[in-house]
C-alpha positions as CSV (number, residue, x, y, z in Angstrom):
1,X,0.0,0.0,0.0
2,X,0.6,3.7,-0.6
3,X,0.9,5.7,2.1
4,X,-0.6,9.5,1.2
5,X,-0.5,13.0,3.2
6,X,-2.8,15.3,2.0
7,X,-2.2,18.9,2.7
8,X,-4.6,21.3,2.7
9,X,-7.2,18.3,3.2
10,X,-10.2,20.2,4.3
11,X,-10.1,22.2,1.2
12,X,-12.1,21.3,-2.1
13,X,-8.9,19.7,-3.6
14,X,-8.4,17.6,-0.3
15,X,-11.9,16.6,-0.1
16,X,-11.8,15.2,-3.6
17,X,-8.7,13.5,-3.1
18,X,-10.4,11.5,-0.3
19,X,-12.8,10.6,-2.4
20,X,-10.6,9.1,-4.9
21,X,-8.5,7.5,-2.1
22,X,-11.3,5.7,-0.3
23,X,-12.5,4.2,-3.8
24,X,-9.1,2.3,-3.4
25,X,-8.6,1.8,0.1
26,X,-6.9,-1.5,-0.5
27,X,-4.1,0.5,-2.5
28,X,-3.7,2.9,0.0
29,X,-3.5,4.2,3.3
30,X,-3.9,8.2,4.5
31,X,-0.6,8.7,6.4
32,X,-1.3,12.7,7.4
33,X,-3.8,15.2,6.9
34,X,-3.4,19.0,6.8
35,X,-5.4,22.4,7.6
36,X,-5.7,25.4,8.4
37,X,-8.5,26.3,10.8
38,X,-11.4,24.2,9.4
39,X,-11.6,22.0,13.0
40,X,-14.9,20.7,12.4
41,X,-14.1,18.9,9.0
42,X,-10.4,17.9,10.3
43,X,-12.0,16.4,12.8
44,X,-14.4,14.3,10.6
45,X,-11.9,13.3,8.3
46,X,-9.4,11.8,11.2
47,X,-12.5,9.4,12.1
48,X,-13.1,8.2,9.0
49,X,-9.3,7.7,7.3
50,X,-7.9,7.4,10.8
51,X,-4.5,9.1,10.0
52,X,-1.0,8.3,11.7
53,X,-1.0,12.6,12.0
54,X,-3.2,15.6,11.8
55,X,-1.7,19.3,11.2
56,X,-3.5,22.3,12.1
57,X,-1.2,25.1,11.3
58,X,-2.8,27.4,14.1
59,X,-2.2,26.5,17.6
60,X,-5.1,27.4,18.4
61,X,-7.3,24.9,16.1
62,X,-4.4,22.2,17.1
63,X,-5.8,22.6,20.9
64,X,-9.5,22.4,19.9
65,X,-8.8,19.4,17.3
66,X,-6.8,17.4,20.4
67,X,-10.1,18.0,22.3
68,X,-12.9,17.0,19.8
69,X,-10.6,14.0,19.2
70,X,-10.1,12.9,23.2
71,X,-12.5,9.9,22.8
72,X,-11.0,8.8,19.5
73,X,-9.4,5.4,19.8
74,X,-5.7,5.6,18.0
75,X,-6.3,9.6,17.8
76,X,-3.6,10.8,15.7
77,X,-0.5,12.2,16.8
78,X,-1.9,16.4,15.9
79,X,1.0,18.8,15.4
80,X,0.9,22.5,14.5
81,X,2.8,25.5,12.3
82,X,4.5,25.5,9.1
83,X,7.0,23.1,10.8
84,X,4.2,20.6,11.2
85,X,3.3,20.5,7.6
86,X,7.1,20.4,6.3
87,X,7.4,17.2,8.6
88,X,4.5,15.5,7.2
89,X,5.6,16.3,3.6
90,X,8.5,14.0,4.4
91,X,7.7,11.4,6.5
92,X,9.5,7.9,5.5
93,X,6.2,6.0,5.6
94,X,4.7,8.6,3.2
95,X,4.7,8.2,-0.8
96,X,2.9,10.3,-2.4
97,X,2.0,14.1,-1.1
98,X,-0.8,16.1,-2.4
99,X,0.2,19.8,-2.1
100,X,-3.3,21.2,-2.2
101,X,-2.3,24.2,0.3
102,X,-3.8,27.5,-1.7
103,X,-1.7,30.1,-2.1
104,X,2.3,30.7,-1.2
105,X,1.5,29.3,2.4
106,X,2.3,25.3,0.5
107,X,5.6,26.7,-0.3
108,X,7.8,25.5,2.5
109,X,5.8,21.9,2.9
110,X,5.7,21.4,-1.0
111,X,9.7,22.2,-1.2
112,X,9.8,19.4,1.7
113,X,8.0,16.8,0.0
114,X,10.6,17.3,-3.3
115,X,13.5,17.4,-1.4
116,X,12.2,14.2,0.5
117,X,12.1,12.5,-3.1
118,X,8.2,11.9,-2.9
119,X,5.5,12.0,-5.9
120,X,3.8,15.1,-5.2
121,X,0.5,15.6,-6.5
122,X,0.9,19.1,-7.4
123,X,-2.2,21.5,-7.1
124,X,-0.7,24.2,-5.6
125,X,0.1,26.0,-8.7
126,X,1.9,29.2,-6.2
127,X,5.0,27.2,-5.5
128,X,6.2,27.1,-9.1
129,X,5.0,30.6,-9.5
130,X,7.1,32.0,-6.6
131,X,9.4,29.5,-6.5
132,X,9.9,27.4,-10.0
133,X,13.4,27.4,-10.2
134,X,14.3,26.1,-6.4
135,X,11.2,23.2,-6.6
136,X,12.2,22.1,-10.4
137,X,15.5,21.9,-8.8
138,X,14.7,19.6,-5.6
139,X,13.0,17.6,-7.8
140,X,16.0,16.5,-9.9
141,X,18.2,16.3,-7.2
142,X,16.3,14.0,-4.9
143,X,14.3,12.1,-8.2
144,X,11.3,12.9,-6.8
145,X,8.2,12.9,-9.1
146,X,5.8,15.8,-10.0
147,X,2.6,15.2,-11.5
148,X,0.3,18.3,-12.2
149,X,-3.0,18.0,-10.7
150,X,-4.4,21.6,-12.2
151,X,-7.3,20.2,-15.1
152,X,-5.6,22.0,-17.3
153,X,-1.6,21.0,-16.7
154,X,-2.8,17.2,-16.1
155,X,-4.6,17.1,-19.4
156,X,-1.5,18.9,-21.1
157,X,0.5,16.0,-19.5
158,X,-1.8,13.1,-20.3
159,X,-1.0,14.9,-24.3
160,X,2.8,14.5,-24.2
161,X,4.8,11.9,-25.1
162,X,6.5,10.1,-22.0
163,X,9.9,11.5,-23.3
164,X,8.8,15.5,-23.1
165,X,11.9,16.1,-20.7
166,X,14.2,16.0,-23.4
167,X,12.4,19.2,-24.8
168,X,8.9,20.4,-26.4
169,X,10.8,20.6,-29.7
170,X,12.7,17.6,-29.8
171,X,9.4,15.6,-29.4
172,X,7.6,18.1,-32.4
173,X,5.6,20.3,-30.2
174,X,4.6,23.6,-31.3
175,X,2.6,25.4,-28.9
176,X,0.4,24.3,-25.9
177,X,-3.0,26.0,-26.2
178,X,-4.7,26.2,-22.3
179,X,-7.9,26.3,-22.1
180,X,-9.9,28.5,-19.6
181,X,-13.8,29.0,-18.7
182,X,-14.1,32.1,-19.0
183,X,-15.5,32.5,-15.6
184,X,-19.1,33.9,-14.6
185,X,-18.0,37.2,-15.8
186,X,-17.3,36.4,-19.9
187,X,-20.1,38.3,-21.0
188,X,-20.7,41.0,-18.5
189,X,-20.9,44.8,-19.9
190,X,-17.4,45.7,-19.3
191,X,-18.5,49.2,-17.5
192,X,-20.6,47.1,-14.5
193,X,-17.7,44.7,-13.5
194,X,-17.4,47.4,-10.7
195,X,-20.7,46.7,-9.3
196,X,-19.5,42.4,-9.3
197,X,-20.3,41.2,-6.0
198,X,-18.0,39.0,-4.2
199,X,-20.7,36.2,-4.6
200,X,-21.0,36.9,-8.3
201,X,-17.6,36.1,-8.9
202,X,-17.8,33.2,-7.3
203,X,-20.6,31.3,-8.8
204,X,-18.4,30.1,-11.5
205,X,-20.4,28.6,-13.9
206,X,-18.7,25.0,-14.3
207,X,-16.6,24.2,-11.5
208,X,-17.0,24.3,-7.7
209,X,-13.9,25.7,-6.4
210,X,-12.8,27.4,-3.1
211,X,-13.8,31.5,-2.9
212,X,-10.2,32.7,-3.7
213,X,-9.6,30.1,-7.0
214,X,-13.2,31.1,-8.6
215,X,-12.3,35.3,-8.4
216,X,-8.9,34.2,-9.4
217,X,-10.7,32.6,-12.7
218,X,-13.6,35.2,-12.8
219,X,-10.3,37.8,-13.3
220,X,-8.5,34.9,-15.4
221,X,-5.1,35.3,-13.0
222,X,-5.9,32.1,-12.4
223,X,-4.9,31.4,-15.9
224,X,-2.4,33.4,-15.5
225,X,-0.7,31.9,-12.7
226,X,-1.4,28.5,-14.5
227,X,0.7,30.1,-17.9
228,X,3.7,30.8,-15.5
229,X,3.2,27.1,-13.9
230,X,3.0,25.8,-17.5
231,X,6.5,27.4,-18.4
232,X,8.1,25.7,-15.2
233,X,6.5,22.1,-15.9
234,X,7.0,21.6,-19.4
235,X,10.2,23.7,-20.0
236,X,8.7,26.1,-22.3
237,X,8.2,30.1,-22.6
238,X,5.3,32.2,-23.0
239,X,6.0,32.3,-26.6
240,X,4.9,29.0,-27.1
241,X,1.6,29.3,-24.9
242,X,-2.1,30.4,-25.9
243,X,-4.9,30.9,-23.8
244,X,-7.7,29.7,-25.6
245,X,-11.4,30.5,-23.6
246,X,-14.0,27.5,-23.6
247,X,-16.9,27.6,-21.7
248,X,-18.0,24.2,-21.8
249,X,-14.9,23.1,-19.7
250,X,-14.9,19.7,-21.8
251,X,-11.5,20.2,-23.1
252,X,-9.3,20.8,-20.1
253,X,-6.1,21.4,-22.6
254,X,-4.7,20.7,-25.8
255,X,-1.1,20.4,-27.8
256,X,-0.5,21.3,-31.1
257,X,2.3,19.6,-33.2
258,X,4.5,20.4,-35.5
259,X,2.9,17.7,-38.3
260,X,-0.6,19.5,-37.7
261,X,-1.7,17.3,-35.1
262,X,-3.6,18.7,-31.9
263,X,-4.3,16.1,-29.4
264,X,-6.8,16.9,-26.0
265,X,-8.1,15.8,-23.4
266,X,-11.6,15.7,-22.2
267,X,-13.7,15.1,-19.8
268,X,-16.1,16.2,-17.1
269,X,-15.1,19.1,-15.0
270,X,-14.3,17.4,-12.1
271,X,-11.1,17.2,-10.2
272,X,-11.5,14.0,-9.4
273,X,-10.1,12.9,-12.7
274,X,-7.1,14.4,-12.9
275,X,-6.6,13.5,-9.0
276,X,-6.8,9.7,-10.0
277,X,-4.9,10.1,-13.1
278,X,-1.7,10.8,-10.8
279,X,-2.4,8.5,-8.0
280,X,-3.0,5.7,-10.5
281,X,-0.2,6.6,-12.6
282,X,1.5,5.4,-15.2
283,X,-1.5,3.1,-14.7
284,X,-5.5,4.6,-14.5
285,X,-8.3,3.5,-12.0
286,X,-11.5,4.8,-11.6
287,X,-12.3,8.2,-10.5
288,X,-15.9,8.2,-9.5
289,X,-16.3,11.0,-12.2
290,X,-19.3,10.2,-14.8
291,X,-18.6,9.1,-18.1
292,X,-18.4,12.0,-20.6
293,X,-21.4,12.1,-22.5
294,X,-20.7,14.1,-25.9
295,X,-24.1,14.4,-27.0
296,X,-25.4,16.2,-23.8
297,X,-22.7,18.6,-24.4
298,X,-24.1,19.5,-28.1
299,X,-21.4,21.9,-28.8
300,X,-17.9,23.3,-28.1
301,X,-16.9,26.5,-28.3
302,X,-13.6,28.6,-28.5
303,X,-12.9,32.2,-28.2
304,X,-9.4,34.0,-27.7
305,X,-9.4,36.2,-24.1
306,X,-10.4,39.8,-24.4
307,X,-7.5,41.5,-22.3
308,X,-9.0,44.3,-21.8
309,X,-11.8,42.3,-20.1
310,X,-9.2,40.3,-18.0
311,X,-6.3,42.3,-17.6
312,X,-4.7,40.1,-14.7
313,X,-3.9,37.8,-17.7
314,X,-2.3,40.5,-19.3
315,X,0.0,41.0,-15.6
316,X,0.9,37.5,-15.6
317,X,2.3,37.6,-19.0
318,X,4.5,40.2,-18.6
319,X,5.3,39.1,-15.3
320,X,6.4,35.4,-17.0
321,X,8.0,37.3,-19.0
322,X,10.3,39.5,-16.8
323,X,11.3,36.5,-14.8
324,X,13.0,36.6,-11.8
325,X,10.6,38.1,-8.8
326,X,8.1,39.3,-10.9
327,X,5.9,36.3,-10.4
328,X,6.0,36.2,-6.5
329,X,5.3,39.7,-6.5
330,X,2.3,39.3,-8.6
331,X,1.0,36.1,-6.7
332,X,1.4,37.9,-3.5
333,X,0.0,41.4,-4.7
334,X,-3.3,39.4,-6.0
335,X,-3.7,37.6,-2.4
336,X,-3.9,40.2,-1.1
337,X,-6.4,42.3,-3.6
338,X,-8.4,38.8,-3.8
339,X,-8.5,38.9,-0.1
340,X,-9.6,42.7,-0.1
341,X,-12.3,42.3,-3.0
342,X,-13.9,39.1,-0.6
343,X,-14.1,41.8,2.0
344,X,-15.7,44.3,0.4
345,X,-12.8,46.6,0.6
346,X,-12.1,47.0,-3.4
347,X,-14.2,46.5,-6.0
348,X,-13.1,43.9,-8.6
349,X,-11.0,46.1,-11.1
350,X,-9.7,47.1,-8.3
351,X,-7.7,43.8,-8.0
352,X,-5.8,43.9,-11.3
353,X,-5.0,47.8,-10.2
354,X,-3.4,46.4,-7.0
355,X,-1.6,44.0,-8.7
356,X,-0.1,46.4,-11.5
357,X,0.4,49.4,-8.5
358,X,2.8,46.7,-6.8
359,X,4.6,45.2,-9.9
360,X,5.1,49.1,-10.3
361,X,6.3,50.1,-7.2
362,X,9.1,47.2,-6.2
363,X,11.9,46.3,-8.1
364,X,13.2,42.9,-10.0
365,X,15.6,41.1,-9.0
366,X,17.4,37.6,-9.9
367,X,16.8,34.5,-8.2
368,X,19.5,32.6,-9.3
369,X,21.9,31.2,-6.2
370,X,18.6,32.2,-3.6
371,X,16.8,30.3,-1.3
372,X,13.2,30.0,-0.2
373,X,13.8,32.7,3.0
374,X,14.5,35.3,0.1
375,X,11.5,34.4,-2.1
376,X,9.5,34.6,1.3
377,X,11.1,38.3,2.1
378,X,9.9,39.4,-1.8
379,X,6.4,38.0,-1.0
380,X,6.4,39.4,2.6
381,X,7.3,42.6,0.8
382,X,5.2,42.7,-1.8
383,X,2.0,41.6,0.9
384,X,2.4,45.2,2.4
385,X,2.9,46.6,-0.6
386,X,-0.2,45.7,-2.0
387,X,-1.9,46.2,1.8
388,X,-1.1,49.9,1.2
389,X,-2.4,50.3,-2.3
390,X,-5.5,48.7,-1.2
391,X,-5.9,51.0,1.9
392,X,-5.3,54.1,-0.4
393,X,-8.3,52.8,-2.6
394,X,-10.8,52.7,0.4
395,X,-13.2,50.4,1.9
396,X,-16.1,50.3,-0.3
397,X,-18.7,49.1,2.4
């Protein structure tokens, strides 16, 4: 058996990946599971998968988990803080790591689980944005593997030929083409995406998603971030990248070649798939995920992004394209805006105006020969950067 620690497990990503695991529970066995605050599901999900450890990176939920969990026979040993998560990323008796953490916080326990030489399930797309270079790197040194649990990087995967390491163009790639929904926003009157409601930009349309990954794809830096991901896991540029909008969500990602050949994948937009696709992999098991059914779907459709609609995308382009910080100080400027426009404190142009205010504001700088505690300072820096521009916008209710 397979031993699995799931971090960020209380999360929609972690949730799903139970599901897949408990299809197969004689293949494998949930070593450790990971949250935040969310006490109440942590607690709900030790009972049932019975974990060796539980991680609740505040103290505070920690205490209240070892309580709700007193009468529990076998309780799990429960740790807390970042240094909890990095241990769990790289326990001995742990295989395979799902790093499902949102946001820069899964850096550290993400880097742990590469340097350990685990396969991790990568769906925390903000490690290779702010930190591509140093995981790429752990990965070769230790041989760990890294399987891309995004829809949209999976399905580019499951495209390639098993040799795509030796480079896109020695194996006749032309370009990837990424798809993207769209969001709940595609077709709004560009002059009332001010008045968008946090719980407009939410309802996204096709897939049910935590509240800061649907505005991230109702602005499309969600794609964004996924472009700069995309660069870092299949060794290419921005050059050889195209966003392609689809609503349907059927085809999570296409490649084109260089004979005129464009293969995709499709399916259902559930994250179960792709989440079985690595556990099961090189092999494939069942997902739990309803068979595609292509004549309920009637139609597919394509449009190319209007960046004046989306101008995030338009920052995380340039931002690939700068290189060095420029992608931690996006990520970590739209946090924060995201954050601010769930509050009510910006409205939801005012997130791409955060983001461009703090790409403006801070300088570039290399990260060749750096560590993570550098990458952590540009973020930190960046953070209250962006906490400043959004104060000098004003709370908006």
């Amino acid at each position: 058996m397979k031993g699995v620690t799931v971090l960020g497990s209380t999360g929609s990503i972690g949730v799903s990946t139970l599901d897949v695991l408990a299809r197969h529970a004689e293949q494998f066995r949930v070593v450790a599971l990971t949250a935040n605050q969310d006490v109440e599901r942590m607690a709900a999900q030790c009972r049932e998968h019975r974990p060796a450890f539980a991680v609740m990176v505040d103290p505070n939920a920690a205490a209240q988990l070892r309580e709700q969990l007193a009468d529990m026979p076998q309780r799990p040993e429960i740790l807390s803080g970042v240094a909890g998560l990095e241990q769990v990323a790289a326990l001995p008796e742990t295989d395979y790591v799902m790093a499902a953490i949102v946001g820069a916080a899964g850096l550290r326990p993400t880097l742990a689980a590469a340097h350990a030489g685990k396969r991790v399930l990568l769906a925390n797309k903000e490690s290779l944005v702010v930190a591509g270079a140093l995981l790429m790197q752990a990965v070769a040194a230790s041989g760990a593997e890294l399987l891309p649990i995004d829809s949209e990087h999976n399905a580019i995967f499951q495209c390639l030929p098993p040799n795509f390491a030796t480079g896109l163009e020695a194996v006749g790639v032309e370009r990837i083409l990424l798809t993207a929904s769209g969001g709940p926003l595609r077709e709004w009157p560009l002059d009332q995406l001010a008045n968008v409601t946090p719980e407009q930009a939410c309802a996204h349309p096709t897939w049910a998603m935590g509240r800061k990954i649907s505005v991230d794809s109702a602005t499309m830096m969600n794609k964004g971030l996924e472009v700069i991901e995309a660069c870092w896991l299949f060794g290419t540029d921005t050059d050889h990248i195209q966003v392609v909008i689809h609503p349907q969500s059927v085809i999570h990602s296409l490649v084109q070649y260089q004979d005129g050949s464009v293969l995709a994948q499709l399916g259902n937009p559930d994250m179960r798939t792709p989440i079985a696709h690595a556990l099961a992999w090189p092999k494939r098991f069942a997902s739990g995920v309803a068979p595609l059914d292509l004549f309920s779907v009637g139609r597919l459709d394509f449009q190319e992004p209007d960046l004046a609609r989306f101008p995030c995308l338009a920052l995380a382009f340039q931002a690939a394209q700068t290189g060095g910080t420029a992608p931690a100080i996006l990520n970590a400027a739209n946090e924060i805006a995201v954050a601010a426009f769930l509050e009510r404190q910006i409205d939801l142009p005012g997130i791409a105006a955060v983001v461009s205010g703090t790409l403006d504001a801070l300088p570039y700088e290399t990260v060749e020969g750096q560590d993570v505690d550098f990458l952590l300072d540009v973020d930190r820096r960046a953070r209250a950067q962006a906490e400043q521009l959004v104060r000098n916008r004003g709370v908006l209710a």
